[in-house]
N, C-alpha and C positions, 0 to 999 in steps of 0.2 A: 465333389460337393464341399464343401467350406461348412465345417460342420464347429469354426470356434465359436465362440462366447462372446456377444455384444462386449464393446467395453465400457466400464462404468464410468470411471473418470480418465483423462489423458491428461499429466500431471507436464508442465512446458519447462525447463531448465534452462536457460542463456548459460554459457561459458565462454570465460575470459578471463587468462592467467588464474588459474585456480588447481594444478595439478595436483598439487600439498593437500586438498580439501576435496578434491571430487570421486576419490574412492567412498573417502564415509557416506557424501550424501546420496550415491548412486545405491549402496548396500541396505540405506535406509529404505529408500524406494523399493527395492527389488526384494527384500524381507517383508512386506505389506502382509497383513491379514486377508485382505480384500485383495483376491488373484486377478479380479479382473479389470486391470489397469494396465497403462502404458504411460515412457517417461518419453517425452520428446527433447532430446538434449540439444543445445545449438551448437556448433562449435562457433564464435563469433567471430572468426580469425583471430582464434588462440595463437600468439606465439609460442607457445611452452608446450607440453607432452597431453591438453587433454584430449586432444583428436585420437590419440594412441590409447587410452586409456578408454576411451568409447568405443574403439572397436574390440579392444579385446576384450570387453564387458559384452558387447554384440554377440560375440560367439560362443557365450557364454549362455546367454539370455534369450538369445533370439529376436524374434519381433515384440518383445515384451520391451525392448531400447530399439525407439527411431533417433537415428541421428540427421540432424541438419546442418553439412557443414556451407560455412560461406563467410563471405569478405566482410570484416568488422564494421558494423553499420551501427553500434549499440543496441541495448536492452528491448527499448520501444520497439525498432523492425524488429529484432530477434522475435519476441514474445510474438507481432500481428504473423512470421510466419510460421512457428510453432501454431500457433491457433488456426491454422487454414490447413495445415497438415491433420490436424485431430481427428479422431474419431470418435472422442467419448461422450455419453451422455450428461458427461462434467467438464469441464476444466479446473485444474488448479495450477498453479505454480509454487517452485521449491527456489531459493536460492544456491548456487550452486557451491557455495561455503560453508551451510547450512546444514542439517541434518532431522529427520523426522520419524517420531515413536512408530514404532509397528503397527499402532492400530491408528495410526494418524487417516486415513482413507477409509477406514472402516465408517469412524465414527462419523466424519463427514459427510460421506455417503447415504449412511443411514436416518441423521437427522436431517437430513434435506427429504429426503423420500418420506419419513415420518411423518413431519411436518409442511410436505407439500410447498417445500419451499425453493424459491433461485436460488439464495447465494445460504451456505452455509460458513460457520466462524467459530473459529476454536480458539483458546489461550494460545500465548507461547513464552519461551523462557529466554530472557538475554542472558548470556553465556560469553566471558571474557574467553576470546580462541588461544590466549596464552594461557592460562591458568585455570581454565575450566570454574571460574568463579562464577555463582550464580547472583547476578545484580538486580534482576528485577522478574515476578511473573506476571503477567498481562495478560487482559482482556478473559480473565477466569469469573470474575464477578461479573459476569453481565447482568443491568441492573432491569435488562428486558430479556424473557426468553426469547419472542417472537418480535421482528418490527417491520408492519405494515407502511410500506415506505408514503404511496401518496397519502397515508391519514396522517401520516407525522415523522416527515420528513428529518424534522430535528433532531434526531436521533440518530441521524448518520453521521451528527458532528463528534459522538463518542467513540466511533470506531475508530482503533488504529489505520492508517494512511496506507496500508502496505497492502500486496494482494495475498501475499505468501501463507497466511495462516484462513486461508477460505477458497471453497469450491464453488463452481457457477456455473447454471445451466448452460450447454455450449451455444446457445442461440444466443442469448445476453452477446456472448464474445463474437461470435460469428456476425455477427447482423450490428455490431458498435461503429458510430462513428466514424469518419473519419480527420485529423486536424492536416489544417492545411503549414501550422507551426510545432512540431516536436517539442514538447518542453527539455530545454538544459539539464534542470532542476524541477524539484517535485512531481516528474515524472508519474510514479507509483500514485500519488495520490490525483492526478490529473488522471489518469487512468482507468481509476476504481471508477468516478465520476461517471467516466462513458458506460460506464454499465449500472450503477446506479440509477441512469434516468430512466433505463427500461424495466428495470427487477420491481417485482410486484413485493413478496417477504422475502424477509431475511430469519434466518433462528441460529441459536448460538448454543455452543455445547462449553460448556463451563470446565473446563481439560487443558492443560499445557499440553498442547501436542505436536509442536513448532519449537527446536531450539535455534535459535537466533544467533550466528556468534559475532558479538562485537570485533572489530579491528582496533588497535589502538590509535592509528593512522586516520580512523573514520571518525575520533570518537567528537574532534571538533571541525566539523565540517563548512572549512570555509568555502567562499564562493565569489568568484571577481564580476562586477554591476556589467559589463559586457554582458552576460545573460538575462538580462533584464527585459530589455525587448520582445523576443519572443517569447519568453515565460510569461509575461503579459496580455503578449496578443495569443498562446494558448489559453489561456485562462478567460479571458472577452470570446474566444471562439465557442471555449464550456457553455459559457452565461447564453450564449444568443440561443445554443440547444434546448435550454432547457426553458428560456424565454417561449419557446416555441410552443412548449406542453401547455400554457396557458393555465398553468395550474400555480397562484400566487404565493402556496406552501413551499412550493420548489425554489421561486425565484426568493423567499428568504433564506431560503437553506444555502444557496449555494453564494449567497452573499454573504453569510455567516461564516460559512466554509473561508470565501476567499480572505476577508479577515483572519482566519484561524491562522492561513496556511500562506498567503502574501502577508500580511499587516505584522505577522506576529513570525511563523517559522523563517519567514526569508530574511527577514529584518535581521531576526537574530545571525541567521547566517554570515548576512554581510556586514551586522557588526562585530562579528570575531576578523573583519579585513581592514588589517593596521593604514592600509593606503588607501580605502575609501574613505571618501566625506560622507559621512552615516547621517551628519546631521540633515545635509541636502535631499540623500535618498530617501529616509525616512519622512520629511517634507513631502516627497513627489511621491514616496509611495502614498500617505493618506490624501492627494489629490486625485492620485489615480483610482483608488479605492472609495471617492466621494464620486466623480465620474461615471464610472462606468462599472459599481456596487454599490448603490445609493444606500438599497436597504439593510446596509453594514451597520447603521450605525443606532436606530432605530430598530432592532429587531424581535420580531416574540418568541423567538429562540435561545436569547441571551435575557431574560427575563426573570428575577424572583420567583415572579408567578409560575414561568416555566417552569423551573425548577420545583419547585413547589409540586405538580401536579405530575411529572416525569420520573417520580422517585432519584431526583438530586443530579439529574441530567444535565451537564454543559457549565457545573458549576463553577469549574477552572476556567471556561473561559470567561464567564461571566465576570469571574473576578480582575484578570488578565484586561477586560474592555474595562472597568470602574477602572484600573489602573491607568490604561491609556486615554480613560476622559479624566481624569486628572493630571493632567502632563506628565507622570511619573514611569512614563515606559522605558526611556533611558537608563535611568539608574537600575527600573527591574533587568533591564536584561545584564548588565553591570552585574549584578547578584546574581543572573541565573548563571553567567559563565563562570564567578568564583564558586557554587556549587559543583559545578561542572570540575573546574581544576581541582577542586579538592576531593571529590570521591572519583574523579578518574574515569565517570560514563556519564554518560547525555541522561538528565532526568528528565522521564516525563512526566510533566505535570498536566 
């Protein structure tokens, strides 16, 4: 008779080239408060030793590490087959660089169950992996405990893009989507999206409990217009989902979003690429974004009022659209990279 322990959360780990880093974040996991977990590591077609380093953690651990090894396909497959191996009544994901507090699952766990919530969200801290310097802590103020997604959608535009620092019911994942285009870029937050449009709450624990660690290699992340295409037509794939729900809160949120995250983070990407014409893309990006994100531009999510009534929600971007309906997004992004070169990590604003 099989007399273990339901598992509570099944935490998914992608690996790739990371053997310098995947003892800490494995010891992280396997130190947990919360016993009743499991890490699903991928091996991705590691070239380097972490295949090695996973089994000998195996027989150490047992079935407390599944491993999945296979032919390097990236992050996106890695993650959908990690999530179809799971068995917890959560999922989360760790980056496998990355490192997590001891009570990082606990607490997660428990404010989800507290508060009868999907996805659960914790602070986390960026952390220079050369120097151990701490740059920034994030998502510790949350300016909502609790956020009902279909009464006020808007407020998913505050959450960091990543999935790494939040747990989700495993149906949310089990039952997502699927794209018929992989995004290149902005993967993670194309991502989150597919689970977003099913999650009823979300609740936040106010705790750095994710450290993050910067690459310096990462810290200005170009990107060549080649991936344009399909990070597009991913993106038009999102809109039609959520067109579906018929619910008019959504189709502004996710027009807000793709402003955020086309209009504004890709842009910048691709104007750190000394051989694109930024002026032309920037062109076709705001026709593509008038197309086929109408309600970008018009929105009651990037509103005073909104603001106003959300406790000071969406305020950066709000300021970031007055910029860009003033022609003046050029030069901002001009200044945001000389920030950038001068303190040595990506500030979010």
């Amino acid at each position: 008779m099989n007399t273990s322990k339901p598992i509570k959360i099944s935490f998914i780990i992608p690996c790739y080239n990371v053997e310098k880093y995947l003892p800490k974040c494995i010891d992280s996991l396997m130190n947990q408060t919360l016993p009743d977990i499991e890490a699903i590591f991928i091996n991705d077609g590691s070239p380097d030793n972490c295949l090695k380093i996973l089994k000998d953690y195996r027989k150490k651990y047992g079935d407390k590490i599944v491993i999945i090894d296979k032919k390097n396909e990236g992050v996106w497959r890695g993650r959908k087959d990690g999530i179809k191996k799971a068995k917890g009544e959560f999922i989360g994901f760790v980056d496998s660089d990355d490192y997590v507090t001891p009570d990082f699952a606990a607490k997660l766990y428990n404010a989800a169950i507290k508060n009868h919530a999907d996805i659960a969200v914790c602070g986390f801290d960026r952390i220079d992996l050369d120097t151990g310097k701490l740059y920034s802590r994030e998502m510790c103020k949350p300016k909502h405990k609790n956020i009902i997604i279909k009464n006020n959608p808007g407020l998913l535009l505050e959450l960091n893009g990543a999935p790494w620092n939040k747990i989700y019911k495993a149906e949310l994942l089990k039952n997502m989507a699927e794209l018929q285009h992989i995004p290149p870029v902005l993967d993670d937050m194309m991502f989150l999206q597919l689970i977003y449009i099913n999650a009823n709450k979300i609740t936040f624990i106010p705790d750095s409990l994710n450290r993050y660690m910067v690459r310096k290699d990462s810290i200005i992340n170009t990107v060549e217009p080649k991936v344009i295409p399909d990070t597009y037509a991913a993106m038009k794939e999102i809109r039609d989902l959520y067109a579906k729900s018929k619910n008019q809160n959504y189709l502004d949120y996710i027009d807000a979003n793709a402003f955020l995250h086309l209009g504004i983070s890709l842009m910048y990407r691709l104007s750190t690429n000394k051989k694109a014409n930024f002026k032309k893309l920037l062109k076709d990006n705001t026709a593509f974004l008038d197309q086929n994100f109408p309600r970008w531009r018009h929105n009651q999510y990037i509103t005073l009022k909104y603001i106003k009534q959300n406790n000071g929600s969406n305020t950066k971007l709000y300021l970031v659209k007055k910029i860009y309906d003033l022609h003046l997004f050029r030069p901002f992004l001009a200044t945001y990279k000389a920030m950038i070169n001068t303190f040595g990590v990506d500030i979010k604003w």
